[in-house]
C-alpha positions in Angstrom: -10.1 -13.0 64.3 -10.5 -11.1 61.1 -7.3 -10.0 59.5 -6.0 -6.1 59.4 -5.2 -4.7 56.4 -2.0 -2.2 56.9 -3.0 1.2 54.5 -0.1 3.5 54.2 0.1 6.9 52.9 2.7 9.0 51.5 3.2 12.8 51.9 2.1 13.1 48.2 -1.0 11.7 48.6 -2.1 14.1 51.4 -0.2 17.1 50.6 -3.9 18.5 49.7 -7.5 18.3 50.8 -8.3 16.7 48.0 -5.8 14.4 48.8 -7.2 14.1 52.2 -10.7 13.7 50.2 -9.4 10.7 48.1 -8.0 9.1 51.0 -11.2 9.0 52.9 -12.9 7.7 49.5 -10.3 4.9 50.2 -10.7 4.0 53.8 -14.4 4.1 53.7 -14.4 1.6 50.6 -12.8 -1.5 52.5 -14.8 -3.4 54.6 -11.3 -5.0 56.0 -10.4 -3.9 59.6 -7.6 -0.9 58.8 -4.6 0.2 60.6 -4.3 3.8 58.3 -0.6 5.4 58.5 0.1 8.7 57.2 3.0 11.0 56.6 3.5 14.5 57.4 2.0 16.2 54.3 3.9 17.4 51.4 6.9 18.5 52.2 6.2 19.6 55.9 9.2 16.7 57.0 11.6 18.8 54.7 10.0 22.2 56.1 10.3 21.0 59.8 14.0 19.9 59.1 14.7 23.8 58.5 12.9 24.8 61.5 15.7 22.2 63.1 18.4 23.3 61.8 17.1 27.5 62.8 16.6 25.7 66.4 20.1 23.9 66.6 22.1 27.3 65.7 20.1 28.9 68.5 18.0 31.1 66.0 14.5 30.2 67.9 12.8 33.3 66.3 13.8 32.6 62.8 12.7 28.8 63.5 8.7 30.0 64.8 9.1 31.7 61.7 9.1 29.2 59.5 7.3 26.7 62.0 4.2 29.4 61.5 4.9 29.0 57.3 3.8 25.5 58.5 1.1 26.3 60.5 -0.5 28.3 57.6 -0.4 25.6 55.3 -2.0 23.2 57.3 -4.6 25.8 58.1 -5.2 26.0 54.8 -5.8 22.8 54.2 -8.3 22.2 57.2 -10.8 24.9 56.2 -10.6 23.3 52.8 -11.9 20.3 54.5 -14.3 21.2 57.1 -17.7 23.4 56.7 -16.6 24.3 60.6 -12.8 23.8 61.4 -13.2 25.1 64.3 -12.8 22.0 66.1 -9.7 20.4 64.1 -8.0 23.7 64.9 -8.4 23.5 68.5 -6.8 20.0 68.0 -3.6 21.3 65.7 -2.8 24.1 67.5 -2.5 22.7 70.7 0.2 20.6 69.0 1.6 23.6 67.3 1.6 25.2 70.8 3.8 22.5 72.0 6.3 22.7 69.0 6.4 26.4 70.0 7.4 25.5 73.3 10.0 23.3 71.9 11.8 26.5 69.9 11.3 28.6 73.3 13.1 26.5 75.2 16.6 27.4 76.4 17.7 23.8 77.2 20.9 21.9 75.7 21.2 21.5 72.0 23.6 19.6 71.1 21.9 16.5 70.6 20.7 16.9 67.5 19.2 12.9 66.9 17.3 13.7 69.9 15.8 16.8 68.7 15.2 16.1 65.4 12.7 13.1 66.5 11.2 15.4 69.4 10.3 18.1 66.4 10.3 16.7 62.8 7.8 14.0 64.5 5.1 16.6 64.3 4.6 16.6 60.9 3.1 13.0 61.2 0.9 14.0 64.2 -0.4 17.4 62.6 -1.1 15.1 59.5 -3.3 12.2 61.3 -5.0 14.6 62.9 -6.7 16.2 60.1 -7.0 12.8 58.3 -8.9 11.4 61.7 -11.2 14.1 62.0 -11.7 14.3 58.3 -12.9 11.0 58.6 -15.2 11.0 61.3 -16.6 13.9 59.4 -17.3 11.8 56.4 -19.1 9.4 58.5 -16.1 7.0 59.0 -15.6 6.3 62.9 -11.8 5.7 63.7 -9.4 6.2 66.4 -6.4 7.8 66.5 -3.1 6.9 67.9 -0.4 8.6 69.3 2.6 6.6 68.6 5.1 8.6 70.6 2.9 6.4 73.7 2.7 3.1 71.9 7.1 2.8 70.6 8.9 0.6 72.6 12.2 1.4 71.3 15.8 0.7 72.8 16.3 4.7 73.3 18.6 5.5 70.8 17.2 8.4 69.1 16.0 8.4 65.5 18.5 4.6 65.2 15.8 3.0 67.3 15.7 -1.1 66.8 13.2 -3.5 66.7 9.9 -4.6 65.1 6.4 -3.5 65.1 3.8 -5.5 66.2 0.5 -5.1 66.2 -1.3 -5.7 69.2 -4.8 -6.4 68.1 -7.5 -6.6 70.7 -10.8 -9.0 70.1 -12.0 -8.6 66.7 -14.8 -5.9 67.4 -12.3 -3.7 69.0 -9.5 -1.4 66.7 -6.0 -2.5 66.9 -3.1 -1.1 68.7 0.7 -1.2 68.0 3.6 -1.5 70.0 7.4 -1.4 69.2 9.5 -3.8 71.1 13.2 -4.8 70.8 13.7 -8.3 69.3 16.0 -9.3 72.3 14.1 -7.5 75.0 12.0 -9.8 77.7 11.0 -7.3 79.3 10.0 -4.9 76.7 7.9 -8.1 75.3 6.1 -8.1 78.4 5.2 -4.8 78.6 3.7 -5.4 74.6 1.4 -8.3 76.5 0.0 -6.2 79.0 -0.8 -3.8 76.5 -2.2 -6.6 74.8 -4.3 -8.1 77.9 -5.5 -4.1 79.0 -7.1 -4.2 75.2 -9.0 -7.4 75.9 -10.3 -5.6 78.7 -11.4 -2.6 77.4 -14.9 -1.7 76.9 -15.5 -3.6 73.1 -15.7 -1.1 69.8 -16.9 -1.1 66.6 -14.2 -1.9 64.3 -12.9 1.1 63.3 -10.2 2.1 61.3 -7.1 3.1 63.8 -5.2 6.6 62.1 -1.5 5.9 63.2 0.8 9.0 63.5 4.2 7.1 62.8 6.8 9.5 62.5 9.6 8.6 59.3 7.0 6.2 57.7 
């Protein structure tokens, strides 16, 4: 099986579209099998923090406030990117919909550990889904993954143990990652299933995989 090469992206490097532009440049110049991670952009992790702290003092209208500040400067890179953005937009605003619902919501707030990976995480997701669809656009097929379904993690919010593996399929099919507790047998065996389901997937080129890996 071919190796995969492990591409990792700071918030610097994508904090524009021509960020975004030179990163595609990158990706599309190795012939290696990629797993691509990428930070929130710029300083969206340090913007989302303040939405946080609006949220946890139970000022949700100040928090959308600055979540839409967010919003707008994501916007603004996508229809740097794309000729038609309508597309990507449909994508990022259904996940800025569900940050929305997040301020809304009138449930306990006291834990902020738990809160702050539930919200500051979107930065990362928001991020790799430009970057995906960018790609794809340039004529670089990839697939993008959602790591809030592929952590194993012992449930400790944002103090999470363990290692990441990655779970690669047969060599014409993208990789996948897991995270699994080092003393866990039964998180382990969860990681193979994942592993055997791969191997029984209908077989892909081999694609880049985008991961959206929140605190990368």
């Amino acid at each position: 099986m071919p190796p995969i090469k492990i591409y990792k992206f700071g918030g610097a490097s994508v904090r524009s579209a021509e960020g975004v532009e030179n990163l595609a440049r990158i990706v599309a110049a190795e012939p290696a099998r990629l797993l691509v991670i990428v930070s929130a952009m710029g300083k969206t992790t340090n913007a989302l923090e303040e939405v946080l702290d609006r949220f946890m003092r139970n000022r949700s209208d100040e928090a959308i406030e600055r979540f839409a500040e967010i919003e707008r400067y994501h916007r603004q890179i996508v229809r740097s990117l794309f000729a038609d953005p309508s597309s990507v937009e449909a994508r990022t605003e259904k996940l800025a919909s569900e940050v929305r619902e997040l301020l809304r919501s009138e449930t306990c707030r006291e834990d902020y550990d738990r809160w702050y990976d539930r919200i500051v995480s979107y930065g990362e997701l928001l991020s790799t889904v430009i970057v995906s669809e960018y790609l794809a656009a340039q004529g670089t097929p990839n697939r993008w993954l959602d790591m809030r379904g592929l952590f194993v993690t012992n449930r400790r919010p944002s103090t999470s143990t363990g290692r990441l593996e990655l779970c690669a399929g047969p060599s014409t099919q993208p990789p996948n990652a897991c995270w699994s507790d080092r003393d866990s047998s039964a998180r382990r065996r969860r990681a193979a299933r994942r592993r055997s389901a791969a191997k029984d997937r209908t077989t892909r080129p081999p694609w880049p995989a985008i991961c959206s890996m929140p605190g990368a």
